[in-house]
C-alpha positions as CSV (number, residue, x, y, z in Angstrom):
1,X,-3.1,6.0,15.5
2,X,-6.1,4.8,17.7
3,X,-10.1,5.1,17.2
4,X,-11.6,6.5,19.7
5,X,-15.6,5.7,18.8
6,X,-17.6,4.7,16.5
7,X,-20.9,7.0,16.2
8,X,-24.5,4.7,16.6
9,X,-24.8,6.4,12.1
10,X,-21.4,4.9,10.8
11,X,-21.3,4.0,7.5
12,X,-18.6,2.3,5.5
13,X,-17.4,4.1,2.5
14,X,-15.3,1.8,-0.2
15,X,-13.5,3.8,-2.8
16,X,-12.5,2.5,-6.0
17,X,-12.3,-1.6,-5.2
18,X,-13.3,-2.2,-9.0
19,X,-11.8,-4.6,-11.3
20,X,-9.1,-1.8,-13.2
21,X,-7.9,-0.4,-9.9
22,X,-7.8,-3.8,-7.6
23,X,-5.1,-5.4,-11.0
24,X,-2.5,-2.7,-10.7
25,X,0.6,-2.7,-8.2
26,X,-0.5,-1.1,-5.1
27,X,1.9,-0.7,-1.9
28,X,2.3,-0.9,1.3
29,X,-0.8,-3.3,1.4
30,X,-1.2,-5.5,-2.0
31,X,-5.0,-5.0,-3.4
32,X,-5.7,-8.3,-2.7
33,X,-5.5,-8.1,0.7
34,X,-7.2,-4.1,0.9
35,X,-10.0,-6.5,-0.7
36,X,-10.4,-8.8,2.0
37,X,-9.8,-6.4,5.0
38,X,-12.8,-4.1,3.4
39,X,-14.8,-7.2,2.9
40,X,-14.7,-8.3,6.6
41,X,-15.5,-4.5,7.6
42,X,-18.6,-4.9,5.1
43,X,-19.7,-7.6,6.4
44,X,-19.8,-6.6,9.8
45,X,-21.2,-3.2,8.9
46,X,-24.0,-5.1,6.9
47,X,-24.9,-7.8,9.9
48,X,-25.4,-5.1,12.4
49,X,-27.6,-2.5,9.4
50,X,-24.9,-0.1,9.0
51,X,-24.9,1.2,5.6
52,X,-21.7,-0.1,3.2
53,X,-21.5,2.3,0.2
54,X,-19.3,1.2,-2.5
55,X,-18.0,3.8,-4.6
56,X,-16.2,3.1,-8.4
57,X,-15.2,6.0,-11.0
58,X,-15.8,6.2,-14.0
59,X,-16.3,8.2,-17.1
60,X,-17.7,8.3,-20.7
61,X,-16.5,6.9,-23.6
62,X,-16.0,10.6,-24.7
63,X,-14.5,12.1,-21.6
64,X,-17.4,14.4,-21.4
65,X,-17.8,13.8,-17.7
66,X,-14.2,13.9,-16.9
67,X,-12.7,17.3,-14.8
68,X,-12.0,20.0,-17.1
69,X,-8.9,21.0,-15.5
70,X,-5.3,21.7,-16.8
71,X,-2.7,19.2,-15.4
72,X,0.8,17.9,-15.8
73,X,-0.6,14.3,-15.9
74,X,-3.4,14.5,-18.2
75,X,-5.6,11.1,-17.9
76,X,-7.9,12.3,-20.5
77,X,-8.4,10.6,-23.5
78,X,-7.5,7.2,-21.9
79,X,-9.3,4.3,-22.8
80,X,-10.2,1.6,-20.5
81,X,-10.7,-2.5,-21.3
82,X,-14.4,-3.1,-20.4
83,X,-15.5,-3.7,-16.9
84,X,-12.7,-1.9,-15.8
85,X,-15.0,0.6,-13.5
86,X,-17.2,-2.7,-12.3
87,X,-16.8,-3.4,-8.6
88,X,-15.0,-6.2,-7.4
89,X,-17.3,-9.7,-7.1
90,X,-16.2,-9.4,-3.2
91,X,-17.9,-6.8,-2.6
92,X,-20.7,-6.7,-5.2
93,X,-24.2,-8.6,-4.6
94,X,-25.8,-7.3,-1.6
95,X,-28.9,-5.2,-2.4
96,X,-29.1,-3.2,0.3
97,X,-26.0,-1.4,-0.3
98,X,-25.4,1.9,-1.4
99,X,-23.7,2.5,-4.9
100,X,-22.1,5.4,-6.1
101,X,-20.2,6.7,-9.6
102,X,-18.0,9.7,-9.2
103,X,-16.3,11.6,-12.1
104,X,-13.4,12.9,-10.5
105,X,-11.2,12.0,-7.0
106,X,-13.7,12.1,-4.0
107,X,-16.4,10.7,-3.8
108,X,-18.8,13.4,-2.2
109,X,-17.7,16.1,-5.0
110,X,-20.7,16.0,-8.3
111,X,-21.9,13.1,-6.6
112,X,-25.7,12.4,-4.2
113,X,-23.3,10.4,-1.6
114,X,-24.0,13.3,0.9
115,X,-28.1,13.6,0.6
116,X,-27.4,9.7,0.4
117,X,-25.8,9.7,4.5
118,X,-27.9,12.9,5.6
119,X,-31.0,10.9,4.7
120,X,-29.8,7.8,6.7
121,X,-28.5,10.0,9.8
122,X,-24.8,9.0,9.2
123,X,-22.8,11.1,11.4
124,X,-19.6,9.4,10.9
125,X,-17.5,7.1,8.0
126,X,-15.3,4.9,7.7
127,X,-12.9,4.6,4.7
128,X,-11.1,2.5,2.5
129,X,-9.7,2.2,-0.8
130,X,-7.8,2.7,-3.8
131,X,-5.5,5.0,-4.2
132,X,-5.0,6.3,-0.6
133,X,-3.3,9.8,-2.0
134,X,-6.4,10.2,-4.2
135,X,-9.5,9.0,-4.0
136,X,-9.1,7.9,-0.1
137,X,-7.9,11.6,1.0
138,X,-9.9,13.6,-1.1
139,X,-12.8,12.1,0.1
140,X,-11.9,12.5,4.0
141,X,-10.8,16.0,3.2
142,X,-14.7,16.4,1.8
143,X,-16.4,14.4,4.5
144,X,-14.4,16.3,7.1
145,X,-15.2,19.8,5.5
146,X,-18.9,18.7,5.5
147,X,-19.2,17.9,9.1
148,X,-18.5,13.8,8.8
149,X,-16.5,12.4,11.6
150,X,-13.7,10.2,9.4
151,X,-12.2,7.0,11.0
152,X,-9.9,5.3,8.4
153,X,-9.2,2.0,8.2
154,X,-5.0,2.0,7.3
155,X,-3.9,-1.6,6.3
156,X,-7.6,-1.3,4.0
157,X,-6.2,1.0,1.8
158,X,-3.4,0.8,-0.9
159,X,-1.4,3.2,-3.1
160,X,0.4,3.0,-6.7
161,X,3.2,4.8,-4.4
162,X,4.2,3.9,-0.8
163,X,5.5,7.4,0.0
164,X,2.1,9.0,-1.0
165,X,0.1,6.6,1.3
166,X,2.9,7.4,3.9
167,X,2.1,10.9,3.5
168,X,-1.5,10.9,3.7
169,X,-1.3,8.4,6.8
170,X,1.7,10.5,8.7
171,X,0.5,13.6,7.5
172,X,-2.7,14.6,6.4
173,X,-5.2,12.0,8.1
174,X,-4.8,13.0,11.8
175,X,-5.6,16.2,10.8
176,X,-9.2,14.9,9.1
177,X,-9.8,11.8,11.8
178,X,-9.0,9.0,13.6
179,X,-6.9,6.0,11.8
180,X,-6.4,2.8,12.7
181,X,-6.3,-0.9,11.1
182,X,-9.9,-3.3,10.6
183,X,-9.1,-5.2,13.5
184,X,-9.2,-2.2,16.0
185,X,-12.1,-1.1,13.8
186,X,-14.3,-4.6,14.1
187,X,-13.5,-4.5,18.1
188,X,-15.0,-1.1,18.8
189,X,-17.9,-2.2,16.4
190,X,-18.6,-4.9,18.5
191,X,-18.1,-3.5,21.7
192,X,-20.1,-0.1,20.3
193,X,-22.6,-2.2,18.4
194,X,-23.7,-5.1,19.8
């Protein structure tokens, strides 16, 4: 794992930090502490005008919005306790940051996130998140399919399963980017954006 370079349009894309994804069991990292490691990348994307987006999921009361498809592991039908989709206070309170709602896995599928980079000349992201086999990967699967050059941020993400965010670290993300943890992350932004 290393990063290589940070391009001079990074933004910082946050998946799923809300309040009924940051309560449940998450491994190897605990949520808690995926919390804090995005919040010090936020932070320094914000101080030096990079743009932070913070992405939840969420659907309707009626499902209508949901993905259609057959599965083994229906989460249809579902209901949630409120404020289960609301962002994390850690994160939440700065204006100038990005917001978006996805219906489904990743967060650039049914969703303005890409006009919402084009627009601000992002040429690259970096990720975190919640769940790193789900909404993580299928979002650095999209951004690398639509041109995006995908840096993600390791000990910032967390899965329900620790084999499934081994998998997608081992085996799928060298293949969509560059990984490596916050710290090596907030070095080359400082050295690369001073």
């Amino acid at each position: 794992m290393s990063v290589s370079t940070l391009d001079p349009r990074t933004a910082l894309v946050v998946i799923d930090l809300q309040n009924g994804i940051v309560g449940m069991p998450t491994q190897p990292h605990a949520a808690a502490d995926v919390v804090a490691r995005t919040v010090e990348l936020a932070e320094a994307f914000r101080a030096r005008d990079l743009p932070v987006v913070l992405v939840r999921v969420s659907f309707a009361p009626d499902w209508a919005d949901a993905v259609p498809g057959r599965t083994e592991r229906q989460a249809r039908g579902l209901s949630f306790p409120e404020g289960w989709d609301v962002i994390v206070d850690e994160l939440s309170g700065h204006p100038g940051d990005i917001r978006v709602t996805k219906h489904n896995w990743s967060a650039l599928y049914g969703t303005d996130l890409d006009v919402q980079l084009r627009r601000r000349g992002i040429t690259q992201i970096v990720l975190t998140g919640i769940a790193t086999s789900i909404g993580v990967e299928s979002t650095a699967r999209d951004a690398y399919a639509h041109g995006y050059h995908v840096t993600l941020a390791t000990d910032a993400m967390a899965d329900s399963d620790a084999e499934a965010h081994a998998g997608s670290v081992e085996r799928i993300f060298p293949r969509l980017g560059e990984s490596g943890t916050t710290a090596e992350i907030l070095e080359l932004l400082a050295k690369t954006h001073a």
